[in-house]
C-alpha positions in Angstrom: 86.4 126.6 120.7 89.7 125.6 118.9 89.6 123.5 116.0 90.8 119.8 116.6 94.1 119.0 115.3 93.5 116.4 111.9 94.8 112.8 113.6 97.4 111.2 113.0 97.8 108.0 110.5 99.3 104.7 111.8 100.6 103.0 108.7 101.1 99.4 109.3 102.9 96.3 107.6 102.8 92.4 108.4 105.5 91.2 106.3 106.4 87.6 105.5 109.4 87.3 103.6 110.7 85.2 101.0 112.3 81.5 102.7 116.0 82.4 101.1 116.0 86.0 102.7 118.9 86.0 104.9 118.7 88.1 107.9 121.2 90.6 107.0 119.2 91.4 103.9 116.3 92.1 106.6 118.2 94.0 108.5 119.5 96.3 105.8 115.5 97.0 104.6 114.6 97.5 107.4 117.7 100.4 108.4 116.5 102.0 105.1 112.8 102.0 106.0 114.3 103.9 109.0 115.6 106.2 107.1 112.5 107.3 105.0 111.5 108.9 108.5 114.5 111.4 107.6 113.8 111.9 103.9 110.1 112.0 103.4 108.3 114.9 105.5 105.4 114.4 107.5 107.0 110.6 109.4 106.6 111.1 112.8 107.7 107.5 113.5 109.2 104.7 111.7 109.5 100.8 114.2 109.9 97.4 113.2 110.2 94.2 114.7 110.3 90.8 114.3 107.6 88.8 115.6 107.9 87.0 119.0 104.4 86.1 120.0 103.6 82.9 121.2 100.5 82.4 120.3 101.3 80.9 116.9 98.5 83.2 115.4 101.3 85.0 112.9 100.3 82.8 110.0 104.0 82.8 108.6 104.3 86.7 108.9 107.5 87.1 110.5 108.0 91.1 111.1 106.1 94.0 111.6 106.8 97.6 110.9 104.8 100.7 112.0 105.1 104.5 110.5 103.4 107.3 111.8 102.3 110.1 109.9 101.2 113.5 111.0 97.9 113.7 108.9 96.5 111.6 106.3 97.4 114.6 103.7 101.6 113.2 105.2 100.1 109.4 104.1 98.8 110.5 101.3 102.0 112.0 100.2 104.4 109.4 101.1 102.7 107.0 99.0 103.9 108.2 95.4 107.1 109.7 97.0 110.1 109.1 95.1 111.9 108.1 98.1 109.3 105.3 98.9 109.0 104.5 95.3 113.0 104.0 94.9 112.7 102.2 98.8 110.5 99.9 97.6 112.7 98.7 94.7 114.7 97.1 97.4 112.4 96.3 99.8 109.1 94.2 97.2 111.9 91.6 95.6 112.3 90.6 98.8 108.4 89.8 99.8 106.5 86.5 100.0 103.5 88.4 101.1 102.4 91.6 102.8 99.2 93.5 104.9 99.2 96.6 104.7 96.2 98.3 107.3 96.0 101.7 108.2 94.0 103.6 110.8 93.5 107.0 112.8 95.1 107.9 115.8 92.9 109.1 118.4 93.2 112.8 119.3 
């Protein structure tokens, strides 16, 4: 029998931002949030998006962003990362509110 690769992580973000954010300030987080995928091992995926349901179920959150790790052990290191930490800087100032879930990946 061969062992079971560990499963993946999904780490994902609801974000609701701050009323005076202007959208190029978004768009410039969210190209550096790409870019942890390139400087912190073990992202597999970084997307965002804004939200475009019409359900009106969003509660004011207004963008979404998903990153994949390869294990949890990945997660578990991006968390303290200096690269995340120094990301973050930029990215918490800008916040009104934020979920944060994550979950396994089914094999």
């Amino acid at each position: 029998m061969t062992p079971q690769a560990p499963p993946r992580i999904r780490h994902v973000l609801f974000i609701r931002f701050k009323p005076e954010v202007e959208f190029d300030q978004i768009v410039a987080v969210m190209l550096e949030f790409l870019e942890l995928r390139r400087r912190i091992a073990g992202i597999e995926a970084v997307e965002w998006g804004s939200n475009n349901s019409p359900e009106g179920l969003d509660k004011g959150y207004t963008h979404v962003v998903e990153v994949t790790f390869i294990d949890e052990q990945a997660r578990d290191a991006y968390l303290p990362h200096p690269e995340h930490e120094c990301f973050k800087t930029l990215f918490v100032p800008l916040l009104d509110d934020i979920i944060v879930m994550d979950f396994n990946l089914p094999s």
